[in-house]
DOVO-437356 format. One record per residue (C-alpha): x, y, z. Coordinates in steps of 0.5 Angstrom, whole numbers. Each point is the difference from the previous one (the first is absolute). Example, Ala and Ser with C-alpha at 12.3 -4.5 7.8 and 13.67 -1.06 7.14 Angstrom:
<pt u="25" v="-9" w="16"/>
<pt u="2" v="7" w="-2"/>
END
This chain:
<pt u="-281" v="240" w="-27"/>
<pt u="0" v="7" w="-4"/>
<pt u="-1" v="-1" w="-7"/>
<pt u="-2" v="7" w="-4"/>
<pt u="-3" v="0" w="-8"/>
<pt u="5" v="3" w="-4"/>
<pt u="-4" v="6" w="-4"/>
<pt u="-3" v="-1" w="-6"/>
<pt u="3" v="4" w="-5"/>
<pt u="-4" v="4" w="-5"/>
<pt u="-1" v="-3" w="-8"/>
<pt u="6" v="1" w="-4"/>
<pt u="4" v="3" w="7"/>
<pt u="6" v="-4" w="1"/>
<pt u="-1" v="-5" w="5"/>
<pt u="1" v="0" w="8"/>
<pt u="8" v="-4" w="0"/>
<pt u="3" v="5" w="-4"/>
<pt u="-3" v="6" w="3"/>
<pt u="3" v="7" w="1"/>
<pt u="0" v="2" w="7"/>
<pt u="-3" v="8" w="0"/>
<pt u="7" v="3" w="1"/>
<pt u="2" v="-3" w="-7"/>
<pt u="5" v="-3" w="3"/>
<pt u="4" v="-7" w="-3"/>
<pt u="-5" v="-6" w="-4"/>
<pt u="-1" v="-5" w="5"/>
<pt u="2" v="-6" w="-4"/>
<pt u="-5" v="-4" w="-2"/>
<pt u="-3" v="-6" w="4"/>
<pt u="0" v="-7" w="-3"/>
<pt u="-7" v="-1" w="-4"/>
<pt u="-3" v="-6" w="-2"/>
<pt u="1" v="-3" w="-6"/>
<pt u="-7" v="-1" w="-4"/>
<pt u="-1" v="-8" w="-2"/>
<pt u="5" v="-5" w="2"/>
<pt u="7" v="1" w="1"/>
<pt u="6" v="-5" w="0"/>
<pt u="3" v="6" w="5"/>
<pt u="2" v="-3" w="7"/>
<pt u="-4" v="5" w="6"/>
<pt u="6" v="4" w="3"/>
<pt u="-2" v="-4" w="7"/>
<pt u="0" v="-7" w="-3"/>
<pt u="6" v="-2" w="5"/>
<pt u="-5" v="0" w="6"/>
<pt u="-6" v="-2" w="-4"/>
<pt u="3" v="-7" w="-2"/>
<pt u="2" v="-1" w="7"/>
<pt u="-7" v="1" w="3"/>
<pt u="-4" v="-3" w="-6"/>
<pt u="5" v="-6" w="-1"/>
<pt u="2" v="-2" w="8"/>
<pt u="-4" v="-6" w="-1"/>
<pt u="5" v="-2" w="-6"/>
<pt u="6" v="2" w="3"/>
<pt u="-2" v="-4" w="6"/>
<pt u="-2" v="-7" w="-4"/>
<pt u="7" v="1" w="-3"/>
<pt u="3" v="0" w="7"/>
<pt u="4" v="7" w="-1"/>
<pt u="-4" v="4" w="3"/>
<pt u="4" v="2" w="6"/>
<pt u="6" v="2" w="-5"/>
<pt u="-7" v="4" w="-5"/>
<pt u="1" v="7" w="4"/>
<pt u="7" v="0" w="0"/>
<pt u="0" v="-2" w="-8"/>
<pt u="-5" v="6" w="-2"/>
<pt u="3" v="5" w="4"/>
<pt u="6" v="0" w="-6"/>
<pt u="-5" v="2" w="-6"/>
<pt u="-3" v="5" w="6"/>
<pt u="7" v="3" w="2"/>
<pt u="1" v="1" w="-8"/>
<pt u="-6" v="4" w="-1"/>
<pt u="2" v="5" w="6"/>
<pt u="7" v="1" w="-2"/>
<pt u="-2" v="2" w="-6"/>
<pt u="-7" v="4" w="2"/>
<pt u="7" v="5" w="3"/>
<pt u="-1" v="2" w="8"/>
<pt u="-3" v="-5" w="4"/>
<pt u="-4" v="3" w="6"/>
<pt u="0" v="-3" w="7"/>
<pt u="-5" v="-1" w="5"/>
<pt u="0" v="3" w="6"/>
<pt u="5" v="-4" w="6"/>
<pt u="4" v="-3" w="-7"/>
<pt u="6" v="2" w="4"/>
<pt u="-2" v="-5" w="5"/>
<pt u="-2" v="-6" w="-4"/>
<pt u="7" v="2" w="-3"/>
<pt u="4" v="-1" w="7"/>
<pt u="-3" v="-7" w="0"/>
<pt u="2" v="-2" w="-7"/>
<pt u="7" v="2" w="1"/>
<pt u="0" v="-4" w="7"/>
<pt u="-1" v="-6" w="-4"/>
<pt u="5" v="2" w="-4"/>
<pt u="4" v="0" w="5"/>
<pt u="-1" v="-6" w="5"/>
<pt u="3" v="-4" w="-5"/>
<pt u="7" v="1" w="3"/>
<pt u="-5" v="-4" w="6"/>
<pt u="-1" v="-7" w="-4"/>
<pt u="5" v="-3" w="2"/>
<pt u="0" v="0" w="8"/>
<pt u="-4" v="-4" w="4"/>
<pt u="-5" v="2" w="5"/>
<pt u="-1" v="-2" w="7"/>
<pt u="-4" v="-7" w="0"/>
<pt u="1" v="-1" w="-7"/>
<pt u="3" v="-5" w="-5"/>
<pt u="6" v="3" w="-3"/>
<pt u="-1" v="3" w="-7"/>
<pt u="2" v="-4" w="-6"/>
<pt u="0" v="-1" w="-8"/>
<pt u="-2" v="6" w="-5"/>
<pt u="-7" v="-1" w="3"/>
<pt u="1" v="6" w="4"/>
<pt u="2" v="4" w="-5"/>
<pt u="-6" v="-2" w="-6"/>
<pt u="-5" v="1" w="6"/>
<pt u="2" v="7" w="3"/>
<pt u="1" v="2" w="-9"/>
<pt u="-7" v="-3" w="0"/>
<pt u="-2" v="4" w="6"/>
<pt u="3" v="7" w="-3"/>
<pt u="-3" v="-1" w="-7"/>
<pt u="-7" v="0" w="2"/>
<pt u="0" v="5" w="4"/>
<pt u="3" v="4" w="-5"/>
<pt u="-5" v="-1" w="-5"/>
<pt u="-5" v="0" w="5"/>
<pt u="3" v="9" w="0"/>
<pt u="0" v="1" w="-7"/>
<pt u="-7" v="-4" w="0"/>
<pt u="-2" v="5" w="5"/>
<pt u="4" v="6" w="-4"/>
<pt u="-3" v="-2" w="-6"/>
<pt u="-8" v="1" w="2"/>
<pt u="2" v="6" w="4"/>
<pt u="4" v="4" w="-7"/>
<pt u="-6" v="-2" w="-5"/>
<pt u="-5" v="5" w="-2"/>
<pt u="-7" v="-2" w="1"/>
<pt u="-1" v="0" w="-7"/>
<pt u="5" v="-6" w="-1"/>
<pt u="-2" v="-2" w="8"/>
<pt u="-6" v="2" w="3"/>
<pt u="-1" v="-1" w="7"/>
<pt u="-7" v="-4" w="-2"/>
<pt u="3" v="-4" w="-5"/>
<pt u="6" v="-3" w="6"/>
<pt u="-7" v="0" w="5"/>
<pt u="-3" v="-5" w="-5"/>
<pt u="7" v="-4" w="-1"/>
<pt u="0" v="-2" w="8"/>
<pt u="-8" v="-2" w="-1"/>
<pt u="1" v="-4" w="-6"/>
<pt u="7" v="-3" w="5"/>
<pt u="-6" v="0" w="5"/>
<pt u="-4" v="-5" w="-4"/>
<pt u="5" v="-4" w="-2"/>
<pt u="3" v="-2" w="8"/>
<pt u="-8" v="-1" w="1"/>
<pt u="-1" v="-5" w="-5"/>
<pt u="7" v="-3" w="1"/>
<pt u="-3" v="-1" w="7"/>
<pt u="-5" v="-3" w="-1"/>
<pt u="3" v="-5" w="-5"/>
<pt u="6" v="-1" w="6"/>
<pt u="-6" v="-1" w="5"/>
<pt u="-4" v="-6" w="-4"/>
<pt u="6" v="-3" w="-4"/>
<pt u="5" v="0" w="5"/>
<pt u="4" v="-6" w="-4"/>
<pt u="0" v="3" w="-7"/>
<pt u="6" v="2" w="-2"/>
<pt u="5" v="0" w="-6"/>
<pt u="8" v="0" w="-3"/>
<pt u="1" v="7" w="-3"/>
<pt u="1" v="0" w="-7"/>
<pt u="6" v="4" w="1"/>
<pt u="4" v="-6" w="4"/>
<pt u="-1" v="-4" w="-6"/>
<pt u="6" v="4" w="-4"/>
<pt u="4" v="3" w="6"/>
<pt u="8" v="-3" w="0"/>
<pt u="-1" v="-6" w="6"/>
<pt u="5" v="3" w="4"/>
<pt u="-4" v="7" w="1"/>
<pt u="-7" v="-4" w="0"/>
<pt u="3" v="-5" w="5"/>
<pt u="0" v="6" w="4"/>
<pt u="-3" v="-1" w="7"/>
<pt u="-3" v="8" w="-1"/>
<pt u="-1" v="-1" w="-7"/>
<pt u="-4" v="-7" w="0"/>
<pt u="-4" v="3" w="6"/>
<pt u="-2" v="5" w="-5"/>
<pt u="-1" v="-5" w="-6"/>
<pt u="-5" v="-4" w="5"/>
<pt u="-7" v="4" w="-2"/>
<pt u="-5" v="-2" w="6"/>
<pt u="-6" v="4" w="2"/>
<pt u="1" v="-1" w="7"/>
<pt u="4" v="-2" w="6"/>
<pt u="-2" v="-7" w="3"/>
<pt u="3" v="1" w="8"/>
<pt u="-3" v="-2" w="7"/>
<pt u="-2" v="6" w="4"/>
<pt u="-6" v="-3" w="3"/>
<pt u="0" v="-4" w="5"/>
<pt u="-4" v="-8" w="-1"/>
<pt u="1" v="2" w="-7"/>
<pt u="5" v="-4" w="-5"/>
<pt u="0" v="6" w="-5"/>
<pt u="-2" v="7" w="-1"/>
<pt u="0" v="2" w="-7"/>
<pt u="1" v="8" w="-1"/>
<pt u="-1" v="3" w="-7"/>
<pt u="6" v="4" w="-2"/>
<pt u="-2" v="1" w="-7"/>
<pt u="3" v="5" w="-4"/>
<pt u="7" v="0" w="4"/>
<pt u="4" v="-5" w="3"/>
<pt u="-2" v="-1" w="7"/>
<pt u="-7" v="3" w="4"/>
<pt u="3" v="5" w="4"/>
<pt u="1" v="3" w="-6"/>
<pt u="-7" v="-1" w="-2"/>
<pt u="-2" v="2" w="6"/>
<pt u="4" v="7" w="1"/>
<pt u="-1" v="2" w="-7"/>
<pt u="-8" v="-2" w="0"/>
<pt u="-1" v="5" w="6"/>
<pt u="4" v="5" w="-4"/>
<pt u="-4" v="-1" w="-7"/>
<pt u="-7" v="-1" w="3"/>
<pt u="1" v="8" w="3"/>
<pt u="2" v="2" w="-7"/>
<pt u="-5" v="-4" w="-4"/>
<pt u="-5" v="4" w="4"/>
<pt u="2" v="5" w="-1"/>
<pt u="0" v="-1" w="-8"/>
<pt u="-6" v="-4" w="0"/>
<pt u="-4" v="2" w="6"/>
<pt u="1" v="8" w="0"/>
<pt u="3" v="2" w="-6"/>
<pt u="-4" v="-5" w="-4"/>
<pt u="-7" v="2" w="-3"/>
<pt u="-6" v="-5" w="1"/>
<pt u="2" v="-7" w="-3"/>
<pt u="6" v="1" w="3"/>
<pt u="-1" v="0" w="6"/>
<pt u="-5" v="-4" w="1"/>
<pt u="6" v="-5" w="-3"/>
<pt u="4" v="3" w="5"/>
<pt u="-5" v="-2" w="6"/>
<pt u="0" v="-7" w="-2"/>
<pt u="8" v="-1" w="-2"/>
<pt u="1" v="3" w="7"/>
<pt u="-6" v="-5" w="4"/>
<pt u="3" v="-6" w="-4"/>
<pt u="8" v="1" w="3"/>
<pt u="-4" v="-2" w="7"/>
<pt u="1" v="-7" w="-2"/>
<pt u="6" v="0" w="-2"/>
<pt u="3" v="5" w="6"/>
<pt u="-3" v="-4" w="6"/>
<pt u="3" v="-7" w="-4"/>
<pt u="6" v="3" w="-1"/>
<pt u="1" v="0" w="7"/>
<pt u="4" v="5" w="0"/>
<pt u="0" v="4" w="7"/>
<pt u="4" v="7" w="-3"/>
<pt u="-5" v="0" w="-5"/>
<pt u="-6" v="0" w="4"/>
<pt u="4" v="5" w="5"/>
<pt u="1" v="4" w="-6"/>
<pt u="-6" v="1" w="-1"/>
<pt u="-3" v="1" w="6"/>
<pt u="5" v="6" w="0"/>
<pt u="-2" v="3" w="-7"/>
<pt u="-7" v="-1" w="3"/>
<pt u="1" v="5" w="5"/>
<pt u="5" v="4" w="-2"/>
<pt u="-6" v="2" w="-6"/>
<pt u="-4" v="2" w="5"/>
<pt u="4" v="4" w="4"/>
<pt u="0" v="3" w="-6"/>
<pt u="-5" v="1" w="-2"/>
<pt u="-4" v="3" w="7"/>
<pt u="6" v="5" w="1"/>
<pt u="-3" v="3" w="-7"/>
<pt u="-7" v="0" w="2"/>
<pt u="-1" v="-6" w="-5"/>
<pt u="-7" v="-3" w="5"/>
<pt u="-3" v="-4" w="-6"/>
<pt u="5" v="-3" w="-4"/>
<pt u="3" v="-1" w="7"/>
<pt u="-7" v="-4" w="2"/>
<pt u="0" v="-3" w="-7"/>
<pt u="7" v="-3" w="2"/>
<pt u="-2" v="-3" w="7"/>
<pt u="-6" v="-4" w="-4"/>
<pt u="4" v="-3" w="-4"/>
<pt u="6" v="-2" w="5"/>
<pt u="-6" v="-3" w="4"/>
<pt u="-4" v="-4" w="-5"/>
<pt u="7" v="-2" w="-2"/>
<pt u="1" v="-3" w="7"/>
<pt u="-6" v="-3" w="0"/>
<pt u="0" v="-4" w="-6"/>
<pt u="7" v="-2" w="3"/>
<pt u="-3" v="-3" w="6"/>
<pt u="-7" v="-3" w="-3"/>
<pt u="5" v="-4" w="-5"/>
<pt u="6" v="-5" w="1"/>
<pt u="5" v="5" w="-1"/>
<pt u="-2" v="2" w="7"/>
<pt u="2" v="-6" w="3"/>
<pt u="7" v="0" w="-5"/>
<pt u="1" v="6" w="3"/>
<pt u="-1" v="-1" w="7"/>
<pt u="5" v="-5" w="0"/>
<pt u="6" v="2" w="-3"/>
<pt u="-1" v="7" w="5"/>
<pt u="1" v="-7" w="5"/>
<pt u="6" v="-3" w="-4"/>
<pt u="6" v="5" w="0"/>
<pt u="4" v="-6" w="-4"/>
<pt u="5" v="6" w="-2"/>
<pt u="1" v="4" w="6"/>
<pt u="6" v="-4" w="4"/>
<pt u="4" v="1" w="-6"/>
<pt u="-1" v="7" w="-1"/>
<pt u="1" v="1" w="7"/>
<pt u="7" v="-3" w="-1"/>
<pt u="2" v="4" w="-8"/>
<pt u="-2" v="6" w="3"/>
<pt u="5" v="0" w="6"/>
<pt u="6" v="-3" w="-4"/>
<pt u="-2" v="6" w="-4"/>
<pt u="2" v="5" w="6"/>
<pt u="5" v="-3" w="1"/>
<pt u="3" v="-2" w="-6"/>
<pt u="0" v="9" w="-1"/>
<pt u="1" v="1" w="6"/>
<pt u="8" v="-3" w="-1"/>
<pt u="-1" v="4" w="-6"/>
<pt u="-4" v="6" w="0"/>
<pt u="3" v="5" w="-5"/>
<pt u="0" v="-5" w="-7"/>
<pt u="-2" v="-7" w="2"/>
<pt u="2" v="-6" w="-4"/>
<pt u="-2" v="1" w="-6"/>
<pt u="-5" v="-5" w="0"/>
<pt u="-5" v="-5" w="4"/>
<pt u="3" v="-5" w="4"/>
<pt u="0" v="-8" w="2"/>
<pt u="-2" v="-1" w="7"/>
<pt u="3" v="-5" w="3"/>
<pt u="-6" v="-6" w="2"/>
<pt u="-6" v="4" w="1"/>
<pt u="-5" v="1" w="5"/>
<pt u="-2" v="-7" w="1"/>
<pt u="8" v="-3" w="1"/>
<pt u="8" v="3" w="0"/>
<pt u="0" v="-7" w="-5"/>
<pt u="2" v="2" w="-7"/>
<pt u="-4" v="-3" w="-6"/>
<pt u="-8" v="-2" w="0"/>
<pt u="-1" v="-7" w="3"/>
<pt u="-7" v="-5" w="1"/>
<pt u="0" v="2" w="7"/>
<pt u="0" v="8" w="-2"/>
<pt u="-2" v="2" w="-7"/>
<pt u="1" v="7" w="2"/>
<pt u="6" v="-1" w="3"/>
<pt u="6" v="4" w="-5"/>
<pt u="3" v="5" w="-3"/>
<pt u="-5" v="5" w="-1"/>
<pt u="2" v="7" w="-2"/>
<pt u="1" v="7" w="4"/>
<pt u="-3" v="4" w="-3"/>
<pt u="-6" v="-4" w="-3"/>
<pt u="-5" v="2" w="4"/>
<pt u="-1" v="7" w="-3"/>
<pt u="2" v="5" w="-3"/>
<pt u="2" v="4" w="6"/>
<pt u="5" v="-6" w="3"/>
<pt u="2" v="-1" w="-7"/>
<pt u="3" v="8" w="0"/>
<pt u="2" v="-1" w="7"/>
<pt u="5" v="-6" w="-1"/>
<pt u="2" v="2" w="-8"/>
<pt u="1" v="7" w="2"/>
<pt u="0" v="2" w="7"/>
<pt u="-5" v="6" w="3"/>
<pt u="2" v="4" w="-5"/>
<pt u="-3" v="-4" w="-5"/>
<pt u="-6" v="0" w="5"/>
<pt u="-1" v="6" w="1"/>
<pt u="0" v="3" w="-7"/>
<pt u="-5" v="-4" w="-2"/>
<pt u="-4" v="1" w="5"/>
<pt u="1" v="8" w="-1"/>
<pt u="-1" v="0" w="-7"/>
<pt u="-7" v="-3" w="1"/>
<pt u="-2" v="4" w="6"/>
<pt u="2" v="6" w="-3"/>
<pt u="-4" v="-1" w="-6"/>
<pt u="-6" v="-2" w="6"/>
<pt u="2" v="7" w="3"/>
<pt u="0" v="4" w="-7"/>
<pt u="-6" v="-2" w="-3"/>
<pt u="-4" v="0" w="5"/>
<pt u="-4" v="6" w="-1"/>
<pt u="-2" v="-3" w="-7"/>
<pt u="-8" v="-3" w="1"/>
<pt u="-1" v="-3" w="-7"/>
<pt u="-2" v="-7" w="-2"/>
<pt u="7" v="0" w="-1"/>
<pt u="3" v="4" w="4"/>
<pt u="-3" v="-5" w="6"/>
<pt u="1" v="-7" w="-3"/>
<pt u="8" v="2" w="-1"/>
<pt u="1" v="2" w="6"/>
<pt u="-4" v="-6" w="2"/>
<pt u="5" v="-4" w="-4"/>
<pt u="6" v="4" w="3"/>
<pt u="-4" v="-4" w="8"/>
<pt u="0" v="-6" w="-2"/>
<pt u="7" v="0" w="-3"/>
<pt u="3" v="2" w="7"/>
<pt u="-5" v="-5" w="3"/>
<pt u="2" v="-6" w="-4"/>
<pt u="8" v="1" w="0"/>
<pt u="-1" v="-4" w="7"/>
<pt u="-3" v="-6" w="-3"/>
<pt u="1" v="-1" w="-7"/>
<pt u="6" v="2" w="-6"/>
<pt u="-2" v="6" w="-5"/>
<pt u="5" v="-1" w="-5"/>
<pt u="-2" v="-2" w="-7"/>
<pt u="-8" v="2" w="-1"/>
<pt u="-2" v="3" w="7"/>
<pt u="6" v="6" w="0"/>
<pt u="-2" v="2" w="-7"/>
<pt u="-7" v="1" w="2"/>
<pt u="2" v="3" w="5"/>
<pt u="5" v="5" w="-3"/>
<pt u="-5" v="1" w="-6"/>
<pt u="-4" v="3" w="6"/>
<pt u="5" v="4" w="1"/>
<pt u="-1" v="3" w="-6"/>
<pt u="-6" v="0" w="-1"/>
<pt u="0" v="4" w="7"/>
<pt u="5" v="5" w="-3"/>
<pt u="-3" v="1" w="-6"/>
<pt u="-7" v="1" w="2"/>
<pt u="3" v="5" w="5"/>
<pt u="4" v="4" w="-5"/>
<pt u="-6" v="1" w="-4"/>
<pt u="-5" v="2" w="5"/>
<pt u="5" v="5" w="1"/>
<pt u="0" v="3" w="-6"/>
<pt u="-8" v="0" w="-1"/>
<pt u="0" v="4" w="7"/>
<pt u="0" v="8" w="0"/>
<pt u="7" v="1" w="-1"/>
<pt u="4" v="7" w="-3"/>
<pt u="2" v="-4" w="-5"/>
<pt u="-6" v="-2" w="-2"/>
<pt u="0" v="5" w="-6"/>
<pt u="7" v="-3" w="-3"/>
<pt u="3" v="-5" w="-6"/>
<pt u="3" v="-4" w="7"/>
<pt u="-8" v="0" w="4"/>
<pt u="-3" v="-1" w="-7"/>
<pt u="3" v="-6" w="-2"/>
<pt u="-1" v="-3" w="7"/>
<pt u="-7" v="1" w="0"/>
<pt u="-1" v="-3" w="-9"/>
<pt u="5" v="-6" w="4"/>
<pt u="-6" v="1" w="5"/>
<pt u="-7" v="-1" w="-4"/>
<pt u="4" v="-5" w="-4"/>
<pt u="-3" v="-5" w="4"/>
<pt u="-7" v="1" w="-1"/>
END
């Protein structure tokens, strides 16, 4: 990331931000200047602050999957009231998106091939739910993409996802070795009985640091950290996402104590990501690996790239001189899961094939499982049952919920943001584009609504904007003008 110092303006000369261009031209209005001492004022980005810094509040009062949702509001106050608001390159296709969950509501009422029909409000409470997240994860997503670097700087959001980083590595470990520990959320103690006695809600109001589930073969349990979200899929997918961003902040940008905090951060994830036996993380790792080092060969980057091939072998070794190595050798020979998603997978398909412009609104009851064509859980089969299409990932969600449509523009909008910044070698540059791989990658196993597509979108942003001010700090013939001179004064701002 390019950052540029601001010229020091001469004793008694009026300061950088409210410089007159050369033409003498029209004032630039003046950039926000810090307060002297201590002051009760809110920073303009304090929406976004709150999130990152109290997660782990939000989660320990079990309302963090409604957390981004309710903050978009005071996020979509302060862009209304800013005036215009810009939109990141390829907006146009998120858009389409939105307006085809709008849409797929005229769906929620028909039944898809092998399904139970649908019945009860439930249907509607989930596809409003669905569609609030994904539009408070845009106007997250707008709200880092409109701010100012003064307000916002691109290193203060980096530093944000490495303090996430930090958070999910210590709720790993507490998962890992107190997989037990859990409490009733304060908040389930003055909800009404009828919305607390909620199975969605009470899920929600049940606080664990892990998931307790029999995935390895001979073993009676095998806890799973999750911390700070509610299941360790979650944990998995946004620990492969916030580890690229805590790297980047602490270990690249970072000055020396930093970095050397960063090191050890990221050699104490190991622990808790082999006991999380959790194969799309491990996968997801393995590509971010290779994906940096494509990177950084076709840039002539030999040393860091040997440097990077050090690390990842040594991380190898310590893997297998320990009993990791054992832990992860043995889930690799225990799919536990794969025959479900087999079977999720292929009534996604099918379910849009039946309905491929709009889809139906939402995810689906399937009829028995893959275990038997019986209805409802039993001694004999405990995984026989109702599960739901489009449970296992976020593409077979869109697929059944709104069609190939659906589909598609979630899936163009990402790799268009792939494509466009591809040209951008700067740390953040390289880790966006990394975020945008692994959200394709992770949409075949895991969901991504709630904290996943808010980081991913934040990406987005973080993307965008690094690339409309690289622009500006390129030669360029308005480079002279109040427009190409307020760009680059937005520029050093993140010096």
């Amino acid at each position: 990331m390019s950052t540029v110092t601001p010229p020091r303006p001469a004793r008694g000369s009026a300061p950088v931000d409210a410089a007159v261009p050369p033409s003498g031209g029209t004032r630039l209005p003046p950039a926000a200047v810090r307060p002297k001492g201590w002051s009760l004022r809110l920073p303009t980005a304090w929406p976004l602050i709150a999130l990152f810094v109290l997660y782990p509040l939000w989660w320990a009062l079990g309302v963090s999957s409604f957390v981004f949702v309710v903050f978009a509001v005071p996020m979509l106050v302060q862009l209304v009231r800013r005036g215009p608001v810009r939109v990141p390159p390829g907006f146009g296709i998120w858009l389409l998106l939105l307006l085809w969950l709008v849409l797929s509501a005229a769906m929620l009422g028909l039944t898809a091939p092998n399904t139970l029909p649908p019945g009860g409000g439930g249907r509607y409470i989930g596809w409003a739910i669905r569609l609030a997240n994904f539009v408070g994860m845009t106007v997250v997503m707008l709200y880092v993409y409109n701010l100012g670097e003064r307000e916002l700087s691109r290193r203060r959001v980096v530093r944000l996802f490495g303090f996430m980083g930090v958070v999910v590595v210590i709720g790993g470990w507490l998962g890992s070795l107190f997989p037990t520990l859990g409490f009733v959320a304060p908040l389930r103690f003055i909800l009404p009985h009828s919305i607390a006695s909620q199975p969605f809600v009470a899920s929600l109001m049940d606080v664990k640091f892990a998931q307790v589930q029999q995935v390895i073969e001979g073993e009676a349990s095998s806890p799973r950290p999750s911390a700070p979200f509610t299941y360790t899929n979650s944990w998995g997918e946004n620990t492969a996402i916030l580890l690229i961003w805590l790297i980047v902040g602490w270990v690249v940008l970072g000055k020396p104590l930093r970095r050397v905090a960063g090191v050890a951060i990221v050699l104490a994830a190991i622990f808790p990501i082999i006991y999380s036996l959790n194969r799309g993380l491990w996968i997801g790792l393995g590509i971010s690996a290779v994906y940096v080092a494509v990177r950084l060969a076709l840039r002539g980057r030999m040393v860091v790239l040997g440097g990077l091939a050090l690390a990842v072998g040594l991380i190898g070794v310590l893997i297998v001189a320990t009993p990791l190595g054992r832990t992860f050798d043995e889930r690799l020979q225990n799919g536990h899961s794969d025959d479900i998603r087999t079977t999720l997978s292929e009534g996604a398909v099918t379910a849009a094939n039946h309905s491929p412009i709009l889809g139906y609104g939402g995810n689906r009851a399937l009829i028995g499982s893959n275990r038997s064509i019986a209805i409802g859980k039993s001694d004999d089969c405990k995984q026989c049952g109702n599960r739901e299409l489009g449970s296992n990932g976020q593409l077979w969600a869109l697929l059944v919920g709104q069609g190939y449509v659906g589909a598609i523009c979630y899936n163009g909008f990402f790799l268009y943001c792939l494509w466009r910044y591809r040209r951008d070698h700067s740390p953040i540059g390289l880790a966006g584009s990394l975020v945008l791989i692994l959200m394709l990658f992770f949409q075949f196993t895991y969901g991504a609504l709630e904290a996943t597509l808010a980081y991913g979108l934040i990406s987005v942003a973080l993307l965008a904007r690094n690339d409309r001010l690289r622009r500006a700090l390129a030669p360029a013939p308005h480079r002279g003008t109040v427009a190409g001179l307020r760009a680059r004064l937005e520029a050093a701002g993140d010096h």
